[in-house]
Biopython code that builds the backbone (N, CA, C, O; Angstrom):
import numpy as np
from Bio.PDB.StructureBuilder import StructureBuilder

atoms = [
    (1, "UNK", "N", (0.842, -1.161, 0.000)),
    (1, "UNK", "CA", (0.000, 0.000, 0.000)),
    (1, "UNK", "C", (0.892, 1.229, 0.000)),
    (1, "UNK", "O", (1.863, 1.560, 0.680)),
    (2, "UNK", "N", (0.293, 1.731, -0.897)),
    (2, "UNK", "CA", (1.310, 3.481, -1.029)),
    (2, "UNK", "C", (1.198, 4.185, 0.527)),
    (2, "UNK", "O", (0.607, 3.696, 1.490)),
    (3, "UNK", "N", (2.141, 5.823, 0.470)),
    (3, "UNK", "CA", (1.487, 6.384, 1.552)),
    (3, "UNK", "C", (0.158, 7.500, 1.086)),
    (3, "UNK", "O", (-0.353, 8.378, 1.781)),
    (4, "UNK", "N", (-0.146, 7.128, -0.239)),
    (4, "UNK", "CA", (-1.462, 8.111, -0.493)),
    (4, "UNK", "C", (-2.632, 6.719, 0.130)),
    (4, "UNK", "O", (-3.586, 6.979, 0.863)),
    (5, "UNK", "N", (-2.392, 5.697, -0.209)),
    (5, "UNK", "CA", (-3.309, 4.527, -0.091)),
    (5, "UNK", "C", (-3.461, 4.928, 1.202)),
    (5, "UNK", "O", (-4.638, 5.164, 1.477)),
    (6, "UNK", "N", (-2.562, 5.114, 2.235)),
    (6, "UNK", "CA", (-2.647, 4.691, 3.587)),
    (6, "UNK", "C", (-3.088, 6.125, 4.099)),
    (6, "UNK", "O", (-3.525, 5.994, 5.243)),
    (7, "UNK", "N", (-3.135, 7.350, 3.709)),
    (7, "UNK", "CA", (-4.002, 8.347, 4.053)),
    (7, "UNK", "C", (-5.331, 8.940, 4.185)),
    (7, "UNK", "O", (-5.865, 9.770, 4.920)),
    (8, "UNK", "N", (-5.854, 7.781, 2.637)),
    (8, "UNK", "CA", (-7.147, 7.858, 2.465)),
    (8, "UNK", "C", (-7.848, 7.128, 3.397)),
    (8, "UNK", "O", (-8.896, 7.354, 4.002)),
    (9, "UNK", "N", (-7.022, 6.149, 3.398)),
    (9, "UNK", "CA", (-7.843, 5.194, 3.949)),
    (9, "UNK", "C", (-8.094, 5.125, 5.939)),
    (9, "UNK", "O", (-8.790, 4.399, 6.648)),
    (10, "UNK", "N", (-7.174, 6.224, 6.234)),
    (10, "UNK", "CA", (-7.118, 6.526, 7.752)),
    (10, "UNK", "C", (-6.468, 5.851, 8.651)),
    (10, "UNK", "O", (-5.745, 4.889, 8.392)),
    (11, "UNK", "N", (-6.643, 6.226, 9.572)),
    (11, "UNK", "CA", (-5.798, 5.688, 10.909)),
    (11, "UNK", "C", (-5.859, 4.299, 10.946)),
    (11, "UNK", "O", (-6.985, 4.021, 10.533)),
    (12, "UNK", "N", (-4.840, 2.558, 11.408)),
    (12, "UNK", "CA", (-5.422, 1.721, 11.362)),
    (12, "UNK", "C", (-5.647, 1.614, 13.088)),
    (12, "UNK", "O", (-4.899, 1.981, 13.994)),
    (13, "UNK", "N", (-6.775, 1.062, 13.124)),
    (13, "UNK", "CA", (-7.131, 0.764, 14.458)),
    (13, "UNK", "C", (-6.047, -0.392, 14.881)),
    (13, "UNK", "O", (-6.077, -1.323, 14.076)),
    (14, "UNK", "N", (-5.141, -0.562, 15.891)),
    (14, "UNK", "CA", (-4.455, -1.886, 16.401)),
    (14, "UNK", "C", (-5.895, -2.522, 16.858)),
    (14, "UNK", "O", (-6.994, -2.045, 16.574)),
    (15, "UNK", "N", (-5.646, -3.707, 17.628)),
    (15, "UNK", "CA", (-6.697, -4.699, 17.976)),
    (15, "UNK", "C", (-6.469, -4.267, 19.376)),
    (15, "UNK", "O", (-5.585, -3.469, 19.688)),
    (16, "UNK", "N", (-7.432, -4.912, 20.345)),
    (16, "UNK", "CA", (-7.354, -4.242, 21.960)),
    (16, "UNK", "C", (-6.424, -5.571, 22.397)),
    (16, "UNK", "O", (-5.961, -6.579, 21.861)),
    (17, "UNK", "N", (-6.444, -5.031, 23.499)),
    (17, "UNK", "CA", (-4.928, -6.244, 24.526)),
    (17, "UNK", "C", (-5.734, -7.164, 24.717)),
    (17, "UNK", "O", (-6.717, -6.774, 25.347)),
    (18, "UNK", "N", (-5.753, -8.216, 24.451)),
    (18, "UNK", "CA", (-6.721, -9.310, 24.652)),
    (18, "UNK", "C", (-6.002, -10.403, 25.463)),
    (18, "UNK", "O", (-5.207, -11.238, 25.033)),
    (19, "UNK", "N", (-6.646, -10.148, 27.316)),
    (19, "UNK", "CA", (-5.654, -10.847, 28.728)),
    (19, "UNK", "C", (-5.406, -12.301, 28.080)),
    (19, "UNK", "O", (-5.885, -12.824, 27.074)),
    (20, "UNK", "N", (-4.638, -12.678, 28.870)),
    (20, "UNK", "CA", (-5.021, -14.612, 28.841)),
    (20, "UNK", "C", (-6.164, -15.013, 29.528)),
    (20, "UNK", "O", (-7.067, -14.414, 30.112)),
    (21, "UNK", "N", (-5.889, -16.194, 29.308)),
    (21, "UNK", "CA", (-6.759, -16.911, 30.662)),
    (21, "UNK", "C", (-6.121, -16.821, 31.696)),
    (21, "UNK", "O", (-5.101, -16.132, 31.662)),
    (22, "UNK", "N", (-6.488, -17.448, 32.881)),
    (22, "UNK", "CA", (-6.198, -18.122, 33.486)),
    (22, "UNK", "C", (-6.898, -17.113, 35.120)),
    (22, "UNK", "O", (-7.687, -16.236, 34.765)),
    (23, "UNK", "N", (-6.732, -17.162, 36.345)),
    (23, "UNK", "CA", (-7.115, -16.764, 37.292)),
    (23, "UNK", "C", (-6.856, -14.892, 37.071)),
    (23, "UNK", "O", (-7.716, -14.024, 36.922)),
    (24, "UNK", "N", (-5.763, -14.796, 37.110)),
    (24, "UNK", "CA", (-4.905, -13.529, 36.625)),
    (24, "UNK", "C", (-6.158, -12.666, 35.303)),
    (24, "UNK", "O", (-6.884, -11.677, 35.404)),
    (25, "UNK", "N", (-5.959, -13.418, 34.427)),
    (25, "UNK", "CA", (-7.337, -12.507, 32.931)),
    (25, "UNK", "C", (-8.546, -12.452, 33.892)),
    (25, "UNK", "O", (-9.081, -11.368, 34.130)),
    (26, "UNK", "N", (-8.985, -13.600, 34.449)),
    (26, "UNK", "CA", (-10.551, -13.885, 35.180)),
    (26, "UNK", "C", (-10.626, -12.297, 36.203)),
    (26, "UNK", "O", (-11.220, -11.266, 35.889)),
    (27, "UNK", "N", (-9.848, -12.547, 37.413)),
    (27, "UNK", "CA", (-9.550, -11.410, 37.704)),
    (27, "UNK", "C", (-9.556, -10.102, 37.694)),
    (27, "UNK", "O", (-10.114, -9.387, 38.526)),
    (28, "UNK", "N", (-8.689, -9.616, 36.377)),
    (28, "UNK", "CA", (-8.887, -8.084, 35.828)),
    (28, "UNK", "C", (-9.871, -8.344, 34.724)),
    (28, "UNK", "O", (-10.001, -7.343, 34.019)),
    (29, "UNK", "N", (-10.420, -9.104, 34.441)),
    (29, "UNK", "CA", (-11.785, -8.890, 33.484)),
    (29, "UNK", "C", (-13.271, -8.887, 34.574)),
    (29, "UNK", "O", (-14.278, -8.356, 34.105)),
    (30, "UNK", "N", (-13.332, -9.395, 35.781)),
    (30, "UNK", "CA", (-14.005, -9.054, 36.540)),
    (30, "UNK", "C", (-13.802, -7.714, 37.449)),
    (30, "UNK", "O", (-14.878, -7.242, 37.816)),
    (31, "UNK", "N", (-12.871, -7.142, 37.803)),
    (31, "UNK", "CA", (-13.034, -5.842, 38.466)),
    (31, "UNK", "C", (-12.873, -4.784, 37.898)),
    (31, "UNK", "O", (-12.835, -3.670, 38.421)),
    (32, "UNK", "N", (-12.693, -5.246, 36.004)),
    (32, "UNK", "CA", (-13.068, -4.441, 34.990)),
    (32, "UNK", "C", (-14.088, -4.053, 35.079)),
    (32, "UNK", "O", (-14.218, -2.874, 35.411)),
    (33, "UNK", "N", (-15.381, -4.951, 34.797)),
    (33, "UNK", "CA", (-16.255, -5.167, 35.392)),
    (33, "UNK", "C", (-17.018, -4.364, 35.989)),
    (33, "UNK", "O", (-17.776, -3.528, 35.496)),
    (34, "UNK", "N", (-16.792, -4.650, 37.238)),
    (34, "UNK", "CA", (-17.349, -3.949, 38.218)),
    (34, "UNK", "C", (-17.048, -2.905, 38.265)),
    (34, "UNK", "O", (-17.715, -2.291, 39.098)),
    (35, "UNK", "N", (-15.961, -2.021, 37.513)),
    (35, "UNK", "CA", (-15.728, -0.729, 37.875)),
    (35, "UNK", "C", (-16.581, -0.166, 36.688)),
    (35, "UNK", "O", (-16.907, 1.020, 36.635)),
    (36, "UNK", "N", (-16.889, -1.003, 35.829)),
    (36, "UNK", "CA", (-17.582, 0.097, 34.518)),
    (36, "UNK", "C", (-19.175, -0.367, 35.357)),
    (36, "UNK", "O", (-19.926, 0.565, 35.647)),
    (37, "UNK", "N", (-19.470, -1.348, 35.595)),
    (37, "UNK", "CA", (-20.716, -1.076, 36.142)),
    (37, "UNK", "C", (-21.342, -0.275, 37.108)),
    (37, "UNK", "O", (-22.497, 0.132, 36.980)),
    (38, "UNK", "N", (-20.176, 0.112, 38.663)),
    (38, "UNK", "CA", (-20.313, 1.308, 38.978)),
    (38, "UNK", "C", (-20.562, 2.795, 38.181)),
    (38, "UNK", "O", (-21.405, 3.681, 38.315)),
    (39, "UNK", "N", (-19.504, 2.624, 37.372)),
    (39, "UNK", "CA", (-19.681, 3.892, 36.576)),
    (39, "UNK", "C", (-21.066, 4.541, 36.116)),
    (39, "UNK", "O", (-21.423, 5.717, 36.186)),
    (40, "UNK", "N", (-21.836, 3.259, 35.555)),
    (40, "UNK", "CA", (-22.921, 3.143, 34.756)),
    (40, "UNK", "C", (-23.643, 3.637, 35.603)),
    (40, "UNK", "O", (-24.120, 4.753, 35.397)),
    (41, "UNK", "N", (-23.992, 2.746, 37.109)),
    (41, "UNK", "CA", (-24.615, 3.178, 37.690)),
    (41, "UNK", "C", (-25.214, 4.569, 38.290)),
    (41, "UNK", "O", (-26.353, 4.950, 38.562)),
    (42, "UNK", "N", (-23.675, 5.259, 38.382)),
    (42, "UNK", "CA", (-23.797, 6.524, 39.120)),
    (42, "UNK", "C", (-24.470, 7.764, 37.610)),
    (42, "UNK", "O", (-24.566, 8.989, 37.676)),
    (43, "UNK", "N", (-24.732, 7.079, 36.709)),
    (43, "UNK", "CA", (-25.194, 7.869, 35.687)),
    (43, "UNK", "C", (-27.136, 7.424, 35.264)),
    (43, "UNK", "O", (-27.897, 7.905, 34.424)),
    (44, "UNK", "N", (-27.281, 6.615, 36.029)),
    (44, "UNK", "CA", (-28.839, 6.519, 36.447)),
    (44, "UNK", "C", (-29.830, 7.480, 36.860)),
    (44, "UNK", "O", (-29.747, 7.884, 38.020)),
    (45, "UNK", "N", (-30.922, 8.001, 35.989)),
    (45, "UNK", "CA", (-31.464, 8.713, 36.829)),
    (45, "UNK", "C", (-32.749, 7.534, 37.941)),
    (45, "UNK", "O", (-33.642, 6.918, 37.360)),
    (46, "UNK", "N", (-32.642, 7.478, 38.880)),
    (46, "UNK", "CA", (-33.831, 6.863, 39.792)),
    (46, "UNK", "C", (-34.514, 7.607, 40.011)),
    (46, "UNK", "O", (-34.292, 8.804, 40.197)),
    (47, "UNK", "N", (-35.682, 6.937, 40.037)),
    (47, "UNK", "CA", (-37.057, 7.257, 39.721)),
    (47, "UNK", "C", (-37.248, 7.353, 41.255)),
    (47, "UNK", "O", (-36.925, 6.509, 42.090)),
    (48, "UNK", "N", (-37.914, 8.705, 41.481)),
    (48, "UNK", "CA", (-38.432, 9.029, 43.008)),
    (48, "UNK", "C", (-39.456, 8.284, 43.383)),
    (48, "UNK", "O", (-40.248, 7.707, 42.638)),
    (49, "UNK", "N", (-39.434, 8.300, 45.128)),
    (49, "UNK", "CA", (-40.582, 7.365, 45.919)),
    (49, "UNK", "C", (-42.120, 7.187, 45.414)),
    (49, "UNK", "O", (-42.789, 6.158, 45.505)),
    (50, "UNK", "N", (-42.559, 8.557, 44.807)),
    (50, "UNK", "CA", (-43.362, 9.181, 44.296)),
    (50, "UNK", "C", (-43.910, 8.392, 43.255)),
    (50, "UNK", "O", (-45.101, 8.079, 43.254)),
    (51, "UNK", "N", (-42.883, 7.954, 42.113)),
    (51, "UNK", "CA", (-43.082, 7.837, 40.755)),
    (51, "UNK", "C", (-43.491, 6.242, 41.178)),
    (51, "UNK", "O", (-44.570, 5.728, 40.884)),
    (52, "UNK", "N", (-42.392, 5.562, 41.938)),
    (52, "UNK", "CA", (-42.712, 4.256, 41.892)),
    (52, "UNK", "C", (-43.890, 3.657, 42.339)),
    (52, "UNK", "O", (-44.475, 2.741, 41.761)),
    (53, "UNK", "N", (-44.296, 4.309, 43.601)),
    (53, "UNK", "CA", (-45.716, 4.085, 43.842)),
    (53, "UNK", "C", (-46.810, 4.349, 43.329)),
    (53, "UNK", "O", (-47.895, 3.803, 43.528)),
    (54, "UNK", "N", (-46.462, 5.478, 42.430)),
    (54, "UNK", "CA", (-47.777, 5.409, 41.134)),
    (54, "UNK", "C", (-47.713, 4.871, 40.232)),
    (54, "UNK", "O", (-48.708, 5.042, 39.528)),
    (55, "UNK", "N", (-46.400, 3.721, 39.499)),
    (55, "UNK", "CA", (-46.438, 3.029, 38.482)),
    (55, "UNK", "C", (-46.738, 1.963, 39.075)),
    (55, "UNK", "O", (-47.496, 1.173, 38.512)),
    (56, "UNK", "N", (-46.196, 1.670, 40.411)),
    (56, "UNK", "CA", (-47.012, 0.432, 41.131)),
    (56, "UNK", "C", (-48.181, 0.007, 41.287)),
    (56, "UNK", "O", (-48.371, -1.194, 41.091)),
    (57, "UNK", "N", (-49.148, 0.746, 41.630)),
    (57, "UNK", "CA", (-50.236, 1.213, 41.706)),
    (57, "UNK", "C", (-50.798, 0.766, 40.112)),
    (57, "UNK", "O", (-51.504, -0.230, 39.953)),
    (58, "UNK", "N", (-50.392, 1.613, 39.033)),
    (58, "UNK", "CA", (-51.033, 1.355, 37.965)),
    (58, "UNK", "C", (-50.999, 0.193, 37.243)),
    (58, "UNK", "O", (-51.844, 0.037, 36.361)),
    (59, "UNK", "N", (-49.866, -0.971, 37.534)),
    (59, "UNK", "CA", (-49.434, -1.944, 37.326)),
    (59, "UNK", "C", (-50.447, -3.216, 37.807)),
    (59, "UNK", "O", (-50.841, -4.167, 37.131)),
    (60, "UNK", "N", (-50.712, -2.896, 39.164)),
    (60, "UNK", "CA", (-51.635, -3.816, 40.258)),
    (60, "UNK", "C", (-53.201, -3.722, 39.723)),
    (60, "UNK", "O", (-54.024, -4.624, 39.561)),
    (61, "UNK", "N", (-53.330, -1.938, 39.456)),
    (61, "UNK", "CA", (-54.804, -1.685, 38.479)),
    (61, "UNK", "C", (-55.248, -2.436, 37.113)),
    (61, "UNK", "O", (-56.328, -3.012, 36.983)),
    (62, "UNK", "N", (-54.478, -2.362, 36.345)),
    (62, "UNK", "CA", (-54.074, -2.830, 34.953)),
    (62, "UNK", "C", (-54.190, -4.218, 35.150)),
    (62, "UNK", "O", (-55.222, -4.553, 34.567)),
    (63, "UNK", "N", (-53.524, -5.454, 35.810)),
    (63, "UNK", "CA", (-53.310, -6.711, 35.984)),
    (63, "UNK", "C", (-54.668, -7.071, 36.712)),
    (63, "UNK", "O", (-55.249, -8.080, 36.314)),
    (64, "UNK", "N", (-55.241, -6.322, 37.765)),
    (64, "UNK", "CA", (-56.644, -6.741, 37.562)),
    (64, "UNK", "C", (-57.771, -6.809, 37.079)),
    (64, "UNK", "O", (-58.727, -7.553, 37.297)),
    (65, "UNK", "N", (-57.530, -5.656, 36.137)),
    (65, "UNK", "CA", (-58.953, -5.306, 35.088)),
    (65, "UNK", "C", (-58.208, -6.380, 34.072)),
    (65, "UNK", "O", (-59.197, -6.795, 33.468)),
    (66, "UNK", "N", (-57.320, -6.936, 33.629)),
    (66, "UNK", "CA", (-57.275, -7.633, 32.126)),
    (66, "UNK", "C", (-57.223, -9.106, 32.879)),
    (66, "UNK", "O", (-57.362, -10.089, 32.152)),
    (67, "UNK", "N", (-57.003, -9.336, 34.494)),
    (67, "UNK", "CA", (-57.283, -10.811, 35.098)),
    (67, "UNK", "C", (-58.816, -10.897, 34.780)),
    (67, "UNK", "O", (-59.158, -11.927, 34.199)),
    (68, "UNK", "N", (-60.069, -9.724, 35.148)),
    (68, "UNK", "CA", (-61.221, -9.774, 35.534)),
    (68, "UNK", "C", (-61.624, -10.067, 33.850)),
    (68, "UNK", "O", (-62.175, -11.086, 33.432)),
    (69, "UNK", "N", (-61.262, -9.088, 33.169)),
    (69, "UNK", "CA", (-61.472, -9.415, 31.661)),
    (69, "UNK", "C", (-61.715, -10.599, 31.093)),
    (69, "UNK", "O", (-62.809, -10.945, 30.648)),
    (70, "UNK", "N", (-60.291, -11.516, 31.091)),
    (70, "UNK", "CA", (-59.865, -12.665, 30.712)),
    (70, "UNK", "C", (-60.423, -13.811, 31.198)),
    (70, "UNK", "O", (-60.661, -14.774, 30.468)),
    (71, "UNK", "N", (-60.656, -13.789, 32.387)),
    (71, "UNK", "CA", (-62.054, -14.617, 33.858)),
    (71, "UNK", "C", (-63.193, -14.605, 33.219)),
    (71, "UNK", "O", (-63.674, -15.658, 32.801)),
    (72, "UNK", "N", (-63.814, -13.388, 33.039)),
    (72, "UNK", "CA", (-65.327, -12.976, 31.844)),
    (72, "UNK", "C", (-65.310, -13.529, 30.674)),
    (72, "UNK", "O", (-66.473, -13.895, 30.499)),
    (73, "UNK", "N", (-64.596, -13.857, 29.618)),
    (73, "UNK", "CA", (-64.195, -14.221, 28.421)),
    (73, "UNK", "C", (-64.234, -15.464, 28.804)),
    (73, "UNK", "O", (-65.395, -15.873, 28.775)),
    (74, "UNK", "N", (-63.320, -16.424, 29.229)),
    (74, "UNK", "CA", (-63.091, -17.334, 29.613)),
    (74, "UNK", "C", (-64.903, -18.289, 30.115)),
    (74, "UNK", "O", (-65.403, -19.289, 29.603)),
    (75, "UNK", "N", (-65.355, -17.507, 31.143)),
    (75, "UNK", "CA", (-66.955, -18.280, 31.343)),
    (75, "UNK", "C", (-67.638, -17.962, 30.292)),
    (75, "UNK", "O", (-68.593, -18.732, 30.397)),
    (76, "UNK", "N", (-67.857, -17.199, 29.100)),
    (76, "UNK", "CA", (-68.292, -16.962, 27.846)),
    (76, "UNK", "C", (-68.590, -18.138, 27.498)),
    (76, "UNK", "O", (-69.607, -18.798, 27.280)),
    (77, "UNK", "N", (-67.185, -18.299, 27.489)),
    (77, "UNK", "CA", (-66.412, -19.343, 25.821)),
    (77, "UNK", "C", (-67.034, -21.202, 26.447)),
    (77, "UNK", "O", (-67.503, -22.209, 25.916)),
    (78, "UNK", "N", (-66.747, -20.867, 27.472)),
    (78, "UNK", "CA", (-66.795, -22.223, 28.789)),
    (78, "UNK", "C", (-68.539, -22.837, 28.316)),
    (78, "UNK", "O", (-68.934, -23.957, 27.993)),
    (79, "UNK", "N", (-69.186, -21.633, 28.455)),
    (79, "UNK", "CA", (-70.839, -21.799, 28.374)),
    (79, "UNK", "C", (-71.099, -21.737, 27.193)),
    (79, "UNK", "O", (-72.207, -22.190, 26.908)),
    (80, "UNK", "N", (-70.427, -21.296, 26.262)),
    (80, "UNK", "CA", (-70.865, -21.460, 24.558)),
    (80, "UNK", "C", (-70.338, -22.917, 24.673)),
    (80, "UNK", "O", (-71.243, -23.749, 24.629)),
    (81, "UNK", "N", (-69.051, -23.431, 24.813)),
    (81, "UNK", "CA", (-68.808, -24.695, 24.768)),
    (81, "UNK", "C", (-69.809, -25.593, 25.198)),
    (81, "UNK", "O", (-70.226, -26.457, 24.427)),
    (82, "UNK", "N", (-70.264, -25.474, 26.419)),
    (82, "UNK", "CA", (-70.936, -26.252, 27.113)),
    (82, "UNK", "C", (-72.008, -26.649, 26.468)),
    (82, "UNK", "O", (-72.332, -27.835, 26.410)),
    (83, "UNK", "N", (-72.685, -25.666, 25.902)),
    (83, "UNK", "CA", (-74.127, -25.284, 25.022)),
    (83, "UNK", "C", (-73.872, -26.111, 23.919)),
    (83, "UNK", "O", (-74.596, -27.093, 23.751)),
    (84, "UNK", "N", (-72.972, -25.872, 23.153)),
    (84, "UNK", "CA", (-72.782, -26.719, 21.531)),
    (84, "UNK", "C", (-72.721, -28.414, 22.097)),
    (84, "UNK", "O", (-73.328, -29.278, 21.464)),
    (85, "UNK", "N", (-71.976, -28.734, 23.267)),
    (85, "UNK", "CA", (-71.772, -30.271, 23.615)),
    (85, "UNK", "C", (-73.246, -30.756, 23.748)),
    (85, "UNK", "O", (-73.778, -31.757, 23.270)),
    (86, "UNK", "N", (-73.784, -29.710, 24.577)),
    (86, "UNK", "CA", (-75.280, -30.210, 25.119)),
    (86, "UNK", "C", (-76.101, -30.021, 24.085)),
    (86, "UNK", "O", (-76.640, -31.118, 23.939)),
    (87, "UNK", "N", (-76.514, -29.304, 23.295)),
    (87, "UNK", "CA", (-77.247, -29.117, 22.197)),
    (87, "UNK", "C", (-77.249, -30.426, 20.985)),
    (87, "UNK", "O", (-78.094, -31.122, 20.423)),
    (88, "UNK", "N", (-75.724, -30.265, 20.985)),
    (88, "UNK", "CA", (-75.331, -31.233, 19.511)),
    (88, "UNK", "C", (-74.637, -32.862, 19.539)),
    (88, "UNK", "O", (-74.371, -33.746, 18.725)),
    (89, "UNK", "N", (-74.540, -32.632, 20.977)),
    (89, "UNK", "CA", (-73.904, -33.789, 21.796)),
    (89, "UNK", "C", (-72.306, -34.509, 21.388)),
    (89, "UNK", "O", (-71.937, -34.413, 20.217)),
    (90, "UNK", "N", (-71.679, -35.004, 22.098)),
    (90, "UNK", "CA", (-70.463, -35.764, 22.297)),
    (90, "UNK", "C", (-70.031, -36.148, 22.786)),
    (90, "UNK", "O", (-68.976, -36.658, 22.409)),
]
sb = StructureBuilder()
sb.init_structure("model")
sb.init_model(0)
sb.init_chain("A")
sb.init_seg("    ")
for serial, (resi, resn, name, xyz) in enumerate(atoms, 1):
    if name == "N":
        sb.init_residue(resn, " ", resi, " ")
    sb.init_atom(name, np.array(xyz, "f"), 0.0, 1.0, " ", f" {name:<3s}", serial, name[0])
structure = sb.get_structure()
């Protein structure tokens, strides 16, 4: 490759340090780890006392109107069934 080839074409990325195995890699790839997951963490916004108890709330609302729903539907279908066996027999 020329050095016009190698201008156009940009910087080459090297490859990253890739540890060994063994206890030693296990090691610094775990408190790697944990230090970027701290990181992450402290960049969370949490959701105030406030918020959670009203998505809680709407969660518990929601799961019982589509339980009560699905219960209603369900004895529908149960008694149409029932009706066609008894009517037409089997």
């Amino acid at each position: 490759m020329s050095t016009l080839e190698e201008a156009k074409a940009g910087p080459t990325r090297t490859p990253e340090r890739v540890t060994s195995g063994g206890v030693g890699g296990w090691w610094g790839n775990t408190r790697s780890f944990i230090t970027e997951v701290r990181s992450e963490m402290r960049r969370v916004t949490w959701p105030t006392r406030r918020e959670v108890w009203a998505t809680t709330v709407v969660v518990i609302l929601v799961s019982t109107l589509f339980g009560i729903y699905l219960y209603t539907i369900d004895i529908i279908l149960s008694s149409a069934n029932k009706w066609l066996f008894d009517r037409f027999g089997a």
